[in-house]
N, CA and C atoms of all chains as a GROMACS GRO file, in nm:
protein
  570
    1UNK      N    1  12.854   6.281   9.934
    1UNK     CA    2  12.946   6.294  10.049
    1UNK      C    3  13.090   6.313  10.002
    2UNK      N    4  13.130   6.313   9.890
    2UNK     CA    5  13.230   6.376   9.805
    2UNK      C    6  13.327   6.446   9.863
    3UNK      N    7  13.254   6.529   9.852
    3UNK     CA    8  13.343   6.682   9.891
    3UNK      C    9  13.352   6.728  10.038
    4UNK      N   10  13.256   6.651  10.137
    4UNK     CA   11  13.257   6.663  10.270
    4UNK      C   12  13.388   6.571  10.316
    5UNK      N   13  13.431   6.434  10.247
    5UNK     CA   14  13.525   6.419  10.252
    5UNK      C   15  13.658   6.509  10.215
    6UNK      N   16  13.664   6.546  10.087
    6UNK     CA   17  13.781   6.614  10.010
    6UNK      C   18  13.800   6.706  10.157
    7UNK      N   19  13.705   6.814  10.234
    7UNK     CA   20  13.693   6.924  10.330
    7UNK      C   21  13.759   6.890  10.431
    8UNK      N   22  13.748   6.748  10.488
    8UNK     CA   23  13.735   6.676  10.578
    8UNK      C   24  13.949   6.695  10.586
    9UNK      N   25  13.991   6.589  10.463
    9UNK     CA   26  14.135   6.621  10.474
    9UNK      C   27  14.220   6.756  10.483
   10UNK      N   28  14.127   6.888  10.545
   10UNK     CA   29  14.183   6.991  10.465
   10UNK      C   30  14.222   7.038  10.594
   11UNK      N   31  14.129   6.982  10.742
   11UNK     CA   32  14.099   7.043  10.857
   11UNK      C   33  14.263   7.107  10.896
   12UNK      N   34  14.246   7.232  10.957
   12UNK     CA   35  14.375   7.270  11.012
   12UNK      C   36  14.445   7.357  10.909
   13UNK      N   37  14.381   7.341  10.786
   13UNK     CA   38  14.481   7.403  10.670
   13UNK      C   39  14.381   7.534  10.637
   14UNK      N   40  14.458   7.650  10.627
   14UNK     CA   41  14.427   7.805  10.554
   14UNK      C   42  14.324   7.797  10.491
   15UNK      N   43  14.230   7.847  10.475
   15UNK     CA   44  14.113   7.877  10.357
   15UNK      C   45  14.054   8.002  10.336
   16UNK      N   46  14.040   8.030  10.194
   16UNK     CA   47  13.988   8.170  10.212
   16UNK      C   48  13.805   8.156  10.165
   17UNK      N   49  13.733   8.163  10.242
   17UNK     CA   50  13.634   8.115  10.140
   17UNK      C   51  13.528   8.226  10.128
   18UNK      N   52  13.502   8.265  10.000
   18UNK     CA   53  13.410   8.364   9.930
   18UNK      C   54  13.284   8.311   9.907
   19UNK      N   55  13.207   8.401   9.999
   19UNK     CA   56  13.064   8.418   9.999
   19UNK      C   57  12.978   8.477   9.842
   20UNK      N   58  12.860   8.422   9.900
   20UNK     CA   59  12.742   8.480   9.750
   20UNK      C   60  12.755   8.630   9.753
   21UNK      N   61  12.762   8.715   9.869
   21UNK     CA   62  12.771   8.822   9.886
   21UNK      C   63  12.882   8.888   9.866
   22UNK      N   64  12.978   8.836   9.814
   22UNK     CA   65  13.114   8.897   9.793
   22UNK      C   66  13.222   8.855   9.897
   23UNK      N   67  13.156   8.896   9.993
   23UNK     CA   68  13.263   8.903  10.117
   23UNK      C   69  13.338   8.747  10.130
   24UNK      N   70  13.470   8.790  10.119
   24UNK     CA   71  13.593   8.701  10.162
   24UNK      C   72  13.660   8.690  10.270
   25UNK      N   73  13.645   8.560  10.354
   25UNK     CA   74  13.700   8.566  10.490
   25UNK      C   75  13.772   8.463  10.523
   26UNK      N   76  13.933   8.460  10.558
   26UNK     CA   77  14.021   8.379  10.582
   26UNK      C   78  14.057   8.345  10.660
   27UNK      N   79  14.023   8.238  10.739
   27UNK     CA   80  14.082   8.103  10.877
   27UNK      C   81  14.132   7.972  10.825
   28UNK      N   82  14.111   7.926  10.939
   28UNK     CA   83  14.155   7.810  10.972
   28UNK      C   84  14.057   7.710  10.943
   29UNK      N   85  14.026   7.600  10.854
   29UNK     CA   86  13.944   7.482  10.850
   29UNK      C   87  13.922   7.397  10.998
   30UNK      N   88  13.793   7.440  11.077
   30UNK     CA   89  13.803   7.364  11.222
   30UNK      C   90  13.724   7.243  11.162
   31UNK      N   91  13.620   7.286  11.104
   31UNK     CA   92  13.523   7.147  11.056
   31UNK      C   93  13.458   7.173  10.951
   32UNK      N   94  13.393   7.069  10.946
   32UNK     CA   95  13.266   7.066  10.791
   32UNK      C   96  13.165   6.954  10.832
   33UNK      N   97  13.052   6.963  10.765
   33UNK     CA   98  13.009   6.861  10.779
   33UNK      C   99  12.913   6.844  10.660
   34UNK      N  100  12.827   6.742  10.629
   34UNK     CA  101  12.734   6.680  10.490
   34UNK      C  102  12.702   6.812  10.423
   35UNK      N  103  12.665   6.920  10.459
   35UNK     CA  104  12.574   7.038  10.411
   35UNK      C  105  12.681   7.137  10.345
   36UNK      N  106  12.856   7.122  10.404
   36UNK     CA  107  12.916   7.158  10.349
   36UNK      C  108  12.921   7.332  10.458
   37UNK      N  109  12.865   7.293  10.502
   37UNK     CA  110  12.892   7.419  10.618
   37UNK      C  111  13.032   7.429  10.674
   38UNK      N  112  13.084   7.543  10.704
   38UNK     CA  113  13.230   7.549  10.750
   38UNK      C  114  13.252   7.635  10.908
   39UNK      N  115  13.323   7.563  10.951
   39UNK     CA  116  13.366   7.601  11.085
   39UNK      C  117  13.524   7.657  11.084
   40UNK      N  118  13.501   7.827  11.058
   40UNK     CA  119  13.635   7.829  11.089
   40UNK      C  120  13.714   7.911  11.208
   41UNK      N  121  13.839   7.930  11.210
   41UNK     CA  122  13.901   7.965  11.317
   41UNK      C  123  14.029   8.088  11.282
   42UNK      N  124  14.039   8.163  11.413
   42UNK     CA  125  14.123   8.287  11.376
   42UNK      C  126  14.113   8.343  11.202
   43UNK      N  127  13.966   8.411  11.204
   43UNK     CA  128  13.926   8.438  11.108
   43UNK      C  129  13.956   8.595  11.094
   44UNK      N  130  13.969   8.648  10.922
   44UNK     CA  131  14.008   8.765  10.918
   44UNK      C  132  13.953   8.815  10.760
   45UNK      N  133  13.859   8.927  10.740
   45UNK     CA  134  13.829   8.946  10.608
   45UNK      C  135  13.919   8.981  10.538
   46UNK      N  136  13.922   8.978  10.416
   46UNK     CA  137  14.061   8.926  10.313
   46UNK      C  138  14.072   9.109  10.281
   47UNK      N  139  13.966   9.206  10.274
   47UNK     CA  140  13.934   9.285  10.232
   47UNK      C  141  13.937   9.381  10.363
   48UNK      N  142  13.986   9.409  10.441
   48UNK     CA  143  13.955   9.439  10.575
   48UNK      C  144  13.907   9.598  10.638
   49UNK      N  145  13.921   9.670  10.526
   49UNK     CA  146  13.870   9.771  10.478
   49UNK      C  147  13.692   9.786  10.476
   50UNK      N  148  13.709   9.760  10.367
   50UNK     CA  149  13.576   9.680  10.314
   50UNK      C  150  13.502   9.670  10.413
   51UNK      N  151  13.479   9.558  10.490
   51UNK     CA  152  13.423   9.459  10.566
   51UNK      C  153  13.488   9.480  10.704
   52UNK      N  154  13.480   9.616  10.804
   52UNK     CA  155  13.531   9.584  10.924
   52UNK      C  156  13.409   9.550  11.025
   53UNK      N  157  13.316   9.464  11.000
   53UNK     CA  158  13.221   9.403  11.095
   53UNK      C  159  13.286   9.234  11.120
   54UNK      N  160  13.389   9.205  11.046
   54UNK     CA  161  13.440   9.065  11.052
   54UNK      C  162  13.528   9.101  11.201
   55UNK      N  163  13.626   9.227  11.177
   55UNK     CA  164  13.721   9.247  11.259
   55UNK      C  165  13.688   9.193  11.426
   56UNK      N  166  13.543   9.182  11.428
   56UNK     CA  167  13.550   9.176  11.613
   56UNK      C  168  13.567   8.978  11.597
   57UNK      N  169  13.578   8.906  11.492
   57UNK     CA  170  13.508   8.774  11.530
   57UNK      C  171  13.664   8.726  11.500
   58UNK      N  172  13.593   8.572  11.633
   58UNK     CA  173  13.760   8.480  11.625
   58UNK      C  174  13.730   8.351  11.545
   59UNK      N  175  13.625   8.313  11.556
   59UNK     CA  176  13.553   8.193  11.524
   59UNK      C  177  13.432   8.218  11.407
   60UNK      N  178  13.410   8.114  11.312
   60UNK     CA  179  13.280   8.144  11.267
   60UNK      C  180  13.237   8.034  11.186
   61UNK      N  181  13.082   8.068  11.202
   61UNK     CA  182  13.010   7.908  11.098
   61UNK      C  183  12.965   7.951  10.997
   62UNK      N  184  13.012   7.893  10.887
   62UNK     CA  185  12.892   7.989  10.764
   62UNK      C  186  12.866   7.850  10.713
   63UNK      N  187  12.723   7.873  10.683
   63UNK     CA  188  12.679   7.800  10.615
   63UNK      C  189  12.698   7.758  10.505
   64UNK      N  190  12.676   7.676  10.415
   64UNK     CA  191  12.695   7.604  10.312
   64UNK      C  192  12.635   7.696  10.170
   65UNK      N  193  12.510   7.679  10.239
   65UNK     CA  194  12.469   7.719  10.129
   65UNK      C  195  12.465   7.913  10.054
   66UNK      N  196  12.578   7.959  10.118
   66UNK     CA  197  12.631   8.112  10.081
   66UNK      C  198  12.733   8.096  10.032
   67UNK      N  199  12.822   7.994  10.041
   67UNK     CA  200  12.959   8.003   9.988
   67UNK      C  201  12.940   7.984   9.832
   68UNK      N  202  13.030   8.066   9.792
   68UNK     CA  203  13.059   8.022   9.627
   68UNK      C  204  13.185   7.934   9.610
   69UNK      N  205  13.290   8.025   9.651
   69UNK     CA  206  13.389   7.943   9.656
   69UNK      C  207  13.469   7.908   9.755
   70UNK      N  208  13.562   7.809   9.736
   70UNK     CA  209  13.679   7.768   9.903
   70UNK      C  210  13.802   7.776   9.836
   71UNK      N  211  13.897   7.924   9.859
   71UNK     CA  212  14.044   7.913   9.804
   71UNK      C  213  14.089   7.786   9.847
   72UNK      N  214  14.126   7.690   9.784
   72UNK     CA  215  14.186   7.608   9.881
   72UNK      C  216  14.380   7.595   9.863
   73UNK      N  217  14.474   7.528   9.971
   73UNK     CA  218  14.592   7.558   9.929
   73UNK      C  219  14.639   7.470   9.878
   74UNK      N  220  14.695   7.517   9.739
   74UNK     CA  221  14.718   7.377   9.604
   74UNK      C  222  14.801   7.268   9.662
   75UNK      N  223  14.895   7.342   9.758
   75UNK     CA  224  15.003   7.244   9.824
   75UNK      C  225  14.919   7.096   9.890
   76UNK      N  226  14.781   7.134   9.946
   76UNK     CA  227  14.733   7.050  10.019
   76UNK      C  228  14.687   6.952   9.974
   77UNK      N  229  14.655   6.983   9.782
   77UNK     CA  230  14.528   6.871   9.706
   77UNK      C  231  14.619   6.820   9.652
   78UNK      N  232  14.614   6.683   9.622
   78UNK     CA  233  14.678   6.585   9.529
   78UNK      C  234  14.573   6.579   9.410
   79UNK      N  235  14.591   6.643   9.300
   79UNK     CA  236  14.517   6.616   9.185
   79UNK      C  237  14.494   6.503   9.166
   80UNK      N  238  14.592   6.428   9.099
   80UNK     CA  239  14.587   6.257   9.035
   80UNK      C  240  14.475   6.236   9.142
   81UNK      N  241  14.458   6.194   9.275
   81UNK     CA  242  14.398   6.169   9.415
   81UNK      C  243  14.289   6.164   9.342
   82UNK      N  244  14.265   6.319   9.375
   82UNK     CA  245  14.145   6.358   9.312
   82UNK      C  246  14.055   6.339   9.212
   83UNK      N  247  14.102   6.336   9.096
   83UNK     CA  248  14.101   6.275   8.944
   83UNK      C  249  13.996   6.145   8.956
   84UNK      N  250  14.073   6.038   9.030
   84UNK     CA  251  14.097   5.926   9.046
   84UNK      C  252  13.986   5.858   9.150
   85UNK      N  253  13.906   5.940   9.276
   85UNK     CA  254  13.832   5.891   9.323
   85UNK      C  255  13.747   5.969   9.308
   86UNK      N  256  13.707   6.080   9.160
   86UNK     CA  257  13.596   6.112   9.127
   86UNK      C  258  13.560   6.022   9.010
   87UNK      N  259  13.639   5.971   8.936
   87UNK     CA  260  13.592   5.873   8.855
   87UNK      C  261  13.555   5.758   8.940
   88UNK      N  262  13.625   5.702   9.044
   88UNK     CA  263  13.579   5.614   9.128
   88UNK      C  264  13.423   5.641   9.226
   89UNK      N  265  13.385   5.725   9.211
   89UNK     CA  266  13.296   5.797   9.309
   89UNK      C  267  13.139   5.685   9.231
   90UNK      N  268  13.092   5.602   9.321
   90UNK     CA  269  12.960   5.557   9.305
   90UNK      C  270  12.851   5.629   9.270
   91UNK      N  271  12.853   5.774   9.304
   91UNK     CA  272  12.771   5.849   9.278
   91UNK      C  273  12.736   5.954   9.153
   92UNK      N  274  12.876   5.943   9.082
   92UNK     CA  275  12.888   5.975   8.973
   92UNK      C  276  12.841   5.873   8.818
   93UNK      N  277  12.740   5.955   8.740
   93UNK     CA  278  12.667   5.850   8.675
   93UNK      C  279  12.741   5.816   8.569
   94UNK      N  280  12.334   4.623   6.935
   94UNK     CA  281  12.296   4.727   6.928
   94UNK      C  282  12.409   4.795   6.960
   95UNK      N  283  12.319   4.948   6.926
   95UNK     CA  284  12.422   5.060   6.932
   95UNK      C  285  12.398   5.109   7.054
   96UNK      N  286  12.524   5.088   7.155
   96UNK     CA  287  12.605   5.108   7.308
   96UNK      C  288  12.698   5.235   7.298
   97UNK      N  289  12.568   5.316   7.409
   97UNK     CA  290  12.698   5.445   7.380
   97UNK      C  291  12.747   5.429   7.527
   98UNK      N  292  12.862   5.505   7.504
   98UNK     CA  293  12.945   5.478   7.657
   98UNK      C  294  12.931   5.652   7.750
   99UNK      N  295  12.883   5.708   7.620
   99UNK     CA  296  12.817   5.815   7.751
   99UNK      C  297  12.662   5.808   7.683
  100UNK      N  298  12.645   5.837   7.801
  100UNK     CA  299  12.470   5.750   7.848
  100UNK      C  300  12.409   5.887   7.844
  101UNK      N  301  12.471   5.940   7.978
  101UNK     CA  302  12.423   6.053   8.012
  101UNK      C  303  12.465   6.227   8.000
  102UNK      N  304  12.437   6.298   8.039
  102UNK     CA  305  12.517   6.457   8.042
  102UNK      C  306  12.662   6.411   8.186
  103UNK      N  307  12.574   6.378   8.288
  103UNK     CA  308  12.743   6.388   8.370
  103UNK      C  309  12.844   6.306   8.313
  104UNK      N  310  12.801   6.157   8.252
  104UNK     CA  311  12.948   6.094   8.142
  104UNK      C  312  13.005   6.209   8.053
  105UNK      N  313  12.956   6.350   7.996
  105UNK     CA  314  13.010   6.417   7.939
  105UNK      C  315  13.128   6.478   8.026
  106UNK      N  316  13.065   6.521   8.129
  106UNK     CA  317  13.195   6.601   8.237
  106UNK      C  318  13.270   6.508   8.268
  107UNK      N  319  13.266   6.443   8.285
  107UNK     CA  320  13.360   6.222   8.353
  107UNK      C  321  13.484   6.275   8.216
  108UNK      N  322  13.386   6.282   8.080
  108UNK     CA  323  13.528   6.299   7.974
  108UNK      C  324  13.652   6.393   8.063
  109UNK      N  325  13.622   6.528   8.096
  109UNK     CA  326  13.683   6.676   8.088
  109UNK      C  327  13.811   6.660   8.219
  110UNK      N  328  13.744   6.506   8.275
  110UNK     CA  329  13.865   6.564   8.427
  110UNK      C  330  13.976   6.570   8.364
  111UNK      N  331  14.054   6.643   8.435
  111UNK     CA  332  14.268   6.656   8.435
  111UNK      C  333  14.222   6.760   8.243
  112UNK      N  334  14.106   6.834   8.196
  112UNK     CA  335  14.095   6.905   8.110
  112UNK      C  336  14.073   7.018   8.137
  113UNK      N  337  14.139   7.119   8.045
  113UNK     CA  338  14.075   7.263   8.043
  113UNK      C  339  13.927   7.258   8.035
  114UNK      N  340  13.838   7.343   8.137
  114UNK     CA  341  13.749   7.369   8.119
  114UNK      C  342  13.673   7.486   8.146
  115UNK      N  343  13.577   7.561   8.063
  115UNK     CA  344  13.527   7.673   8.117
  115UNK      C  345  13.381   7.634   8.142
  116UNK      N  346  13.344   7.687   8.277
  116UNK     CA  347  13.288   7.724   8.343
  116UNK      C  348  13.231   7.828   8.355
  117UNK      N  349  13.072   7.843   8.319
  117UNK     CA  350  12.981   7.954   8.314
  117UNK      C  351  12.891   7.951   8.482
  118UNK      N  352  12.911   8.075   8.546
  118UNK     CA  353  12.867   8.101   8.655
  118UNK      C  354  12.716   8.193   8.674
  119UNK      N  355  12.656   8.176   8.758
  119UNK     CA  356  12.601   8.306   8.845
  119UNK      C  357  12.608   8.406   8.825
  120UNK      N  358  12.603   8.520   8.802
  120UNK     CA  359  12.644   8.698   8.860
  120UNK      C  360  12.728   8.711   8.716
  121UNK      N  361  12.758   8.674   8.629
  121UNK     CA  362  12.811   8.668   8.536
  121UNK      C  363  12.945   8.667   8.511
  122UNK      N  364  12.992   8.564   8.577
  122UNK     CA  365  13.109   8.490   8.568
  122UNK      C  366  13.148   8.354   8.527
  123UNK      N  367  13.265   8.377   8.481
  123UNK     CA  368  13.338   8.253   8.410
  123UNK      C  369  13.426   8.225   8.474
  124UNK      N  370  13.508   8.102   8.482
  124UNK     CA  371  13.640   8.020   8.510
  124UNK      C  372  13.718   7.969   8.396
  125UNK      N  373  13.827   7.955   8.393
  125UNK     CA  374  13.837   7.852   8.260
  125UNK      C  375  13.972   7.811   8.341
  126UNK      N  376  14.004   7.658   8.409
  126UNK     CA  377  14.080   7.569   8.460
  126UNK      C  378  14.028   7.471   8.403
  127UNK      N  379  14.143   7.394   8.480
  127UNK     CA  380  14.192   7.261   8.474
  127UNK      C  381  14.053   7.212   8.580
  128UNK      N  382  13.975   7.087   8.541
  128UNK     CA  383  13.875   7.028   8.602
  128UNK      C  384  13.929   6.867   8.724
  129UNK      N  385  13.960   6.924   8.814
  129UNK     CA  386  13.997   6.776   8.931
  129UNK      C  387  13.895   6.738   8.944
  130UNK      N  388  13.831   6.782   9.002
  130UNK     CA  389  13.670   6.693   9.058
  130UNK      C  390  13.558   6.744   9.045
  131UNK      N  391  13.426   6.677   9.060
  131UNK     CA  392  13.291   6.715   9.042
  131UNK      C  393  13.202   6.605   9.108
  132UNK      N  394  13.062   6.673   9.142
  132UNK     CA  395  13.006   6.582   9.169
  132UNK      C  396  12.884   6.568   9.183
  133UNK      N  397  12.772   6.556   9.171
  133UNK     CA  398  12.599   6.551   9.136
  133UNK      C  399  12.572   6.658   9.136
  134UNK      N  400  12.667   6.742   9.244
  134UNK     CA  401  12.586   6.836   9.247
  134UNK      C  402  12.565   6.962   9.141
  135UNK      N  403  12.746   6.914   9.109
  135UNK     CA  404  12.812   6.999   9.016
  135UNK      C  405  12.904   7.103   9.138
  136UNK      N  406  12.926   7.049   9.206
  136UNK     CA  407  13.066   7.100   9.317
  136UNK      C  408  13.210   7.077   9.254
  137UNK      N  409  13.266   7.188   9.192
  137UNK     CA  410  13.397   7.147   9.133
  137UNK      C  411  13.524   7.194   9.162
  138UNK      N  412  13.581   7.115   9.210
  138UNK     CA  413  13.728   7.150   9.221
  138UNK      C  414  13.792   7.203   9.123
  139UNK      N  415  13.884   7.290   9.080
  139UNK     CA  416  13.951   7.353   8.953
  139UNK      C  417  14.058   7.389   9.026
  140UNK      N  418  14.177   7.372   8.886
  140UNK     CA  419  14.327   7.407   8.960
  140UNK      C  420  14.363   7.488   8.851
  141UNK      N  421  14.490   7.627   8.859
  141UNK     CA  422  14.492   7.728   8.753
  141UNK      C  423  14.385   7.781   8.732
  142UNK      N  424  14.310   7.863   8.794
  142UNK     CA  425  14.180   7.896   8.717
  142UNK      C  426  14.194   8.061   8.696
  143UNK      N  427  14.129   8.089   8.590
  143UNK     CA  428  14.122   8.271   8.566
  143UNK      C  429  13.974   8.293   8.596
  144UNK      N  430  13.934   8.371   8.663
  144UNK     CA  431  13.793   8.418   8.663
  144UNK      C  432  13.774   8.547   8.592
  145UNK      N  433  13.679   8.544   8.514
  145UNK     CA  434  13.617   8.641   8.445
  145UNK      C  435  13.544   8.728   8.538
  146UNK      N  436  13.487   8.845   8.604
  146UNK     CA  437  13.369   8.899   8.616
  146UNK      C  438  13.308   9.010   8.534
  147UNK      N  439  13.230   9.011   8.467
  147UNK     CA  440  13.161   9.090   8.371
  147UNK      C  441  13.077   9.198   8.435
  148UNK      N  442  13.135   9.349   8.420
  148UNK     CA  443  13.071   9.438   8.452
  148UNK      C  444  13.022   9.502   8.402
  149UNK      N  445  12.890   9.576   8.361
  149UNK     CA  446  12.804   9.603   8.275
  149UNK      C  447  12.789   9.749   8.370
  150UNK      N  448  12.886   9.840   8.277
  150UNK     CA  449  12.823  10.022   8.323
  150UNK      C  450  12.721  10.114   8.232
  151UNK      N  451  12.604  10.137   8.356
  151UNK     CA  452  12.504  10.163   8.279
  151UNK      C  453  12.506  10.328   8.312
  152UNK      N  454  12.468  10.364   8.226
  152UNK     CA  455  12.408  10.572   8.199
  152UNK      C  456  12.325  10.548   8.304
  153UNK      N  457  12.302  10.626   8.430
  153UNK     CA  458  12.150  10.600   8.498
  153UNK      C  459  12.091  10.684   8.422
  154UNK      N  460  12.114  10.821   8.378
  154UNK     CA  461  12.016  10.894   8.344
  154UNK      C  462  11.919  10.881   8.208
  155UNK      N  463  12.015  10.798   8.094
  155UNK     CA  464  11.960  10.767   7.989
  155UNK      C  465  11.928  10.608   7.943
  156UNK      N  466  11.924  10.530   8.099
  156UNK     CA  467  11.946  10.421   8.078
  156UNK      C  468  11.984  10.291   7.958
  157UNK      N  469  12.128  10.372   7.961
  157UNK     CA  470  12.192  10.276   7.866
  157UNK      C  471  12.297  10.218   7.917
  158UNK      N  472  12.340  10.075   7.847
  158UNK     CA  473  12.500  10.080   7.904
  158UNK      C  474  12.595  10.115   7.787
  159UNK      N  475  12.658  10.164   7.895
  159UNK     CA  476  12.820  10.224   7.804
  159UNK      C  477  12.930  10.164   7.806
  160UNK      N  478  12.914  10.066   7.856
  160UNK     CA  479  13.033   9.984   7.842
  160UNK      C  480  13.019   9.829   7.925
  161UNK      N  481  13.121   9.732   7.844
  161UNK     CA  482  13.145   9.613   7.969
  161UNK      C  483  13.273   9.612   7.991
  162UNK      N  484  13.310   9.592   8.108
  162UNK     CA  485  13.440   9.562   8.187
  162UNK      C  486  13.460   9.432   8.283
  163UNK      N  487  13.579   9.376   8.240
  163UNK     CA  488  13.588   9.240   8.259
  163UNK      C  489  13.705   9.236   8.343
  164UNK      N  490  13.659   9.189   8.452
  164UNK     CA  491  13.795   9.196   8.554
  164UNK      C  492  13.822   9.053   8.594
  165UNK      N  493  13.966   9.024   8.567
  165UNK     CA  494  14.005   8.856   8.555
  165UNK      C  495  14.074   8.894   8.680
  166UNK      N  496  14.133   8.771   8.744
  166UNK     CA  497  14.193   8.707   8.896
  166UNK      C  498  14.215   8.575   8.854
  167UNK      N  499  14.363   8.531   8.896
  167UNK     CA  500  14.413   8.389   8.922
  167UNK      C  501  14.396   8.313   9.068
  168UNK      N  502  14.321   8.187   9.066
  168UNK     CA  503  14.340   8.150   9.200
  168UNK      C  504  14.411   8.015   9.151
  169UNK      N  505  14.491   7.919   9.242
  169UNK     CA  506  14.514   7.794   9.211
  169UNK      C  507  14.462   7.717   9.202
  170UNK      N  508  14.410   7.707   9.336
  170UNK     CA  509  14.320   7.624   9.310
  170UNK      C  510  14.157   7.627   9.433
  171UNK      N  511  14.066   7.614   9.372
  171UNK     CA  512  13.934   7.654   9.394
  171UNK      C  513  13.840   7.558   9.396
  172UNK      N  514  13.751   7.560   9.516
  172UNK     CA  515  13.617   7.490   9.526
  172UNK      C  516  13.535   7.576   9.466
  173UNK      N  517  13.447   7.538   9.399
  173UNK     CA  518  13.344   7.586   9.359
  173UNK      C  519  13.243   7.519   9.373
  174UNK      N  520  13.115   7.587   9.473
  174UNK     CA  521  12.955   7.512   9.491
  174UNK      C  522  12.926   7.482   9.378
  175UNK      N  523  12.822   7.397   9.345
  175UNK     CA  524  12.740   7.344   9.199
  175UNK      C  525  12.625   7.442   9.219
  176UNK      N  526  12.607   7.467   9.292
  176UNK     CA  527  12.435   7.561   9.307
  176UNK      C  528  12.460   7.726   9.197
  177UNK      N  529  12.599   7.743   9.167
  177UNK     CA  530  12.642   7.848   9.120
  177UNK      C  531  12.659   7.834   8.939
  178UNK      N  532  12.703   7.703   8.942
  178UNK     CA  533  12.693   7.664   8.800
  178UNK      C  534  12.586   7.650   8.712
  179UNK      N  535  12.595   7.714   8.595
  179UNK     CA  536  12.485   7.757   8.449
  179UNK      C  537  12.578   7.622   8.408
  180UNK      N  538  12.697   7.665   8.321
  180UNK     CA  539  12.742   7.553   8.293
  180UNK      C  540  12.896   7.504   8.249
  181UNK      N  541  12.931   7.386   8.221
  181UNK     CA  542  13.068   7.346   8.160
  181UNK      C  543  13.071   7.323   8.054
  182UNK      N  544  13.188   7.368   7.980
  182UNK     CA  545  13.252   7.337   7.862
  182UNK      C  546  13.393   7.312   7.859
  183UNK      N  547  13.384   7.184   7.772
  183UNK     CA  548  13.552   7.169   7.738
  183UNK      C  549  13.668   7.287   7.640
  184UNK      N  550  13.767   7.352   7.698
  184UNK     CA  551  13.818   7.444   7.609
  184UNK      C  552  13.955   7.393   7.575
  185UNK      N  553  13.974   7.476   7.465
  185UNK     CA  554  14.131   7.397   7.387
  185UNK      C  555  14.260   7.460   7.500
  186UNK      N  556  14.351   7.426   7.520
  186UNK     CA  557  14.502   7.435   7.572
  186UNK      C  558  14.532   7.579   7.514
  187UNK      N  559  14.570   7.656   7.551
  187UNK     CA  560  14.582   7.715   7.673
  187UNK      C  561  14.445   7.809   7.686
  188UNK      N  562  14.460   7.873   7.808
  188UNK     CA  563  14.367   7.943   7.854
  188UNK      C  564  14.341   8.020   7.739
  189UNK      N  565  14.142   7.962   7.771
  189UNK     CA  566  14.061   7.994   7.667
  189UNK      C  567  13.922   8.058   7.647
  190UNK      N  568  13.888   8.168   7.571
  190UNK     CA  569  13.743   8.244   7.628
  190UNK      C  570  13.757   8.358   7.642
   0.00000   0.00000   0.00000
């Protein structure tokens, strides 16, 4: 439950997050939940060229398990934080 | 007796946090950042990171390849799923690989 937390503090903040398939699409963090699925908002492909089947959508859920990565905005993460309650993390062996 | 204090492979990554680390991917890509967080799954946070992607151009007609091309990108900072990770390594100061 890690990182559903880390997601959790992010709500409201920019994300660009890149799919298994390439495609990169940038909103708004509305939610997350355990599976790591993302709910986002006033969404826009990063690539817009590319990818104008994003262009009609305002909202969107992608699942968890397609994402590779979540740009996230450095301003938002406190490293040390971070650092600090992954060594603290019970679940870490 | 002899008490080791890493037990296991994840006490190895526990060493690397706030370390350079590269990161072997999927699709044939690399990372090499700074390691913030991780976690069973191998879900890792990285800050400074360069990504590698390795492109392999092949002859169709004589099926060979003729070349690899490696196209790097800076992000700051990056989630990365664990389902994507082959694997981690600790690398020396500065960006390394």
């Amino acid at each position: 439950m890690f990182f559903y937390s880390v997601f959790k503090t992010l709500v409201g903040k920019t994300v660009v997050v890149e799919l298994k398939n390439d495609l990169a699409i940038q909103g708004t963090l509305v939610s997350v939940d355990q599976y790591l699925n993302i709910k986002l908002d006033h969404v826009s492909a990063v690539d817009s060229a590319r990818y104008p089947h994003v262009a009609t959508l305002k909202n969107s859920f992608i699942r968890g398990s397609v994402v590779r990565y979540v740009h996230l905005p450095a301003s938002a993460i406190d490293t040390a934080l971070l650092q600090d309650a992954t060594r603290n993390e019970p679940g870490n062996r | 007796m002899a008490e080791s204090s890493v037990a296991r492979p994840f006490d190895l990554i526990k060493l690397n946090l706030d370390e350079m680390v590269q990161v072997k991917l999927r699709g044939n890509r690399e990372l090499v950042g700074k390691l913030h967080a991780y976690d069973q799954h191998m879900n890792m946070v990285l800050g400074n990171v360069t990504e590698s992607v390795t492109v392999i151009d092949v002859d169709l007609l004589n099926h060979q390849a003729t070349g690899a091309n490696v196209v790097k990108r800076n992000i700051e900072m990056l989630f990365v799923r664990g389902d994507g990770v082959i694997l981690v390594s600790p690398c020396a100061h500065p960006h390394d690989g």
